[in-house]
Phi, psi and omega in degrees: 000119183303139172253186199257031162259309144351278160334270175345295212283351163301307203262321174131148188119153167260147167256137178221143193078196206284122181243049150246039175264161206254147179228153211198008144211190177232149167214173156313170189285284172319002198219330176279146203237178174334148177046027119273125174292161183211187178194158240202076151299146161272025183261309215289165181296153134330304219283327173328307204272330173281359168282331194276141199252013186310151191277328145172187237208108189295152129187185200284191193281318201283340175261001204286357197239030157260350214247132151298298184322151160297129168285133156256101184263122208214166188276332208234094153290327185289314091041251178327310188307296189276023152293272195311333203267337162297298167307307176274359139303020193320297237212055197313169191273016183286316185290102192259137208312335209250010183228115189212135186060227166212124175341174164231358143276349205249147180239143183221098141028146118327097166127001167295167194219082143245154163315161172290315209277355189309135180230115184258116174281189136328116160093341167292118169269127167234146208275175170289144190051008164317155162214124166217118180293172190311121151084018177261134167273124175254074207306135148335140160062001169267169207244122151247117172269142161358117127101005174317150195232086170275128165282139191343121172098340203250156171241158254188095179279208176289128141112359193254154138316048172294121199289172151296107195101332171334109173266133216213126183289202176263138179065022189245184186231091220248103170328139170296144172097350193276158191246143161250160166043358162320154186277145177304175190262081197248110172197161210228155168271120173296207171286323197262359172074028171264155199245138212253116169304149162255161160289123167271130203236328207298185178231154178233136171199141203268139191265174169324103195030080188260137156232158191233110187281151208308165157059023190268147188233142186254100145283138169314144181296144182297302160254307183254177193276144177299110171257139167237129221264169185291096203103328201310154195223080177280105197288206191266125190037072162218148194260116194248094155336161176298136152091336186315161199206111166239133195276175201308163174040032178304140138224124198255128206252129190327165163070321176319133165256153188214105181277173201286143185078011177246212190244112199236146183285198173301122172072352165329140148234121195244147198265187161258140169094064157294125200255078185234121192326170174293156168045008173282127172250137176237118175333184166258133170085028186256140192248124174270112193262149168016139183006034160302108168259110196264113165240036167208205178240164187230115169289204207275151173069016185249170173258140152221150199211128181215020192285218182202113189301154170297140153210164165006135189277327184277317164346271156015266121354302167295301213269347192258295188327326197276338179242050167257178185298000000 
């Protein structure tokens, strides 16, 4: 069990007060008890942190001399915290103890490519020429297609889906219930105005610790591939169209739709439930705040905001009015 000098000297940071206390989890401020780190913002009340039964305590410089606790002095707390809570987590309780190799409930094709070290549970199929690499959890009732690719590392929750060819990098996590590669929404009207499928023929593919939040759904490229950059961090139900392309270390916020082609940079943040048009390029490092409807392109590095906070109805009214023609 590590002690909180023992950390420091891992990760980086000063200790001030006793750093031979052992720290062996992480909890909330409020919640935490003997032998747990906690970590300490200046959005959270004071009154937390001197309340708190924590074992000891992340926070910034400017606040270490209100804190009763042994100290952890860090530039990030929140940062460090989840470094540590990664660290005493090797093997999170998503990996369930009792499924090591593949069920003999679980059905898996002639001609899959799984690792020895791989854990397929119950009621999961991986499809023929599926490939899954060293150390990937594969959750019950979840679907790996054909000739599909997981990567080193990566879980696979319950309930989730990978179309056939779908590549899934190292080390990522796809929520239960998320769809990859399903077909983009593609279809042309004949002479008589009936609607054509066009073929989704493209590919979709995740980069190295990537997550997908439950119930997110990804489409396959229409001809060329769906890209997800490397680190991206996609919350719960949210929809990312065909052919879309997103850059490393993206994080998109629940509920957001993203239409097909278009281009999103490096480092972002989009808030939730954000609306952004087909062919729209938004830079690297642009930040979207909460139910912004993006209809142009945003260069790199700008903040935009276009919802509209709830108010008065008649207010309301008066206020749509005032900007018609």
């Amino acid at each position: 069990m590590p002690s909180l000098t023992d950390l420091a000297s891992h990760f980086g940071g000063e200790v001030v007060g006793n750093g031979n206390v052992a720290i062996d989890a992480v909890a909330s401020l409020s919640e935490a008890k003997a032998g747990q780190l906690s970590f300490y913002e200046l959005s959270l009340p004071k009154e937390v942190l001197l309340e708190s039964k924590a074992a000891a305590v992340l926070l910034k410089k400017e606040v270490a001399a209100d804190c009763p606790l042994p100290m952890w002095v860090v530039s990030k707390p929140r940062l460090y915290f989840a470094q540590v809570a990664k660290a005493l987590n090797a093997k999170p309780a998503r990996f369930a103890a009792s499924i090591t190799g593949i069920s003999s409930k679980a059905f898996v094709a002639d001609g899959a490519d799984i690792h020895k070290s791989a854990a397929i549970a119950p009621l999961a199929v991986v499809e023929a020429g599926a490939k899954i690499a060293a150390d990937v959890f594969i959750g019950g009732n979840a679907v790996v297609g054909g000739n599909a690719v997981v990567g080193e590392g990566s879980v696979i929750f319950p309930g989730t889906v990978l179309y056939p060819n779908v590549i899934v990098g190292k080390r990522c996590i796809i929520h239960a219930g998320a769809i990859l590669g399903s077909d983009g929404f593609g279809f042309v009207a004949d002479e008589k105005g009936r609607q054509v499928k066009i073929p989704q023929l493209g590919g979709l593919i995740l980069g190295d610790d990537v997550e997908i939040g439950a119930n997110s759904t990804i489409d396959r490229g229409a001809l060329a591939e769906t890209k997800i950059g490397d680190g991206v961090k996609i919350d719960n139900l949210v929809q990312i169209a065909h052919n879309v392309h997103i850059g490393d270390n993206t994080v998109i916020c629940g509920c957001t739709g993203v239409a097909g082609s278009a281009v999103i940079g490096k480092n972002c943040m989009i808030g939730g439930a954000v609306k952004i048009l087909g062919h729209i390029v938004v830079g690297d490092n642009v930040m979207i705040t909460f139910s912004s409807n993006i209809t142009k392109n945003i260069p790199a590095g700008e903040s935009v905001s276009s919802c509209m906070p709830a108010m008065p109805i008649a207010r309301w009214r008066r206020f749509v009015a005032s900007l018609s023609d």
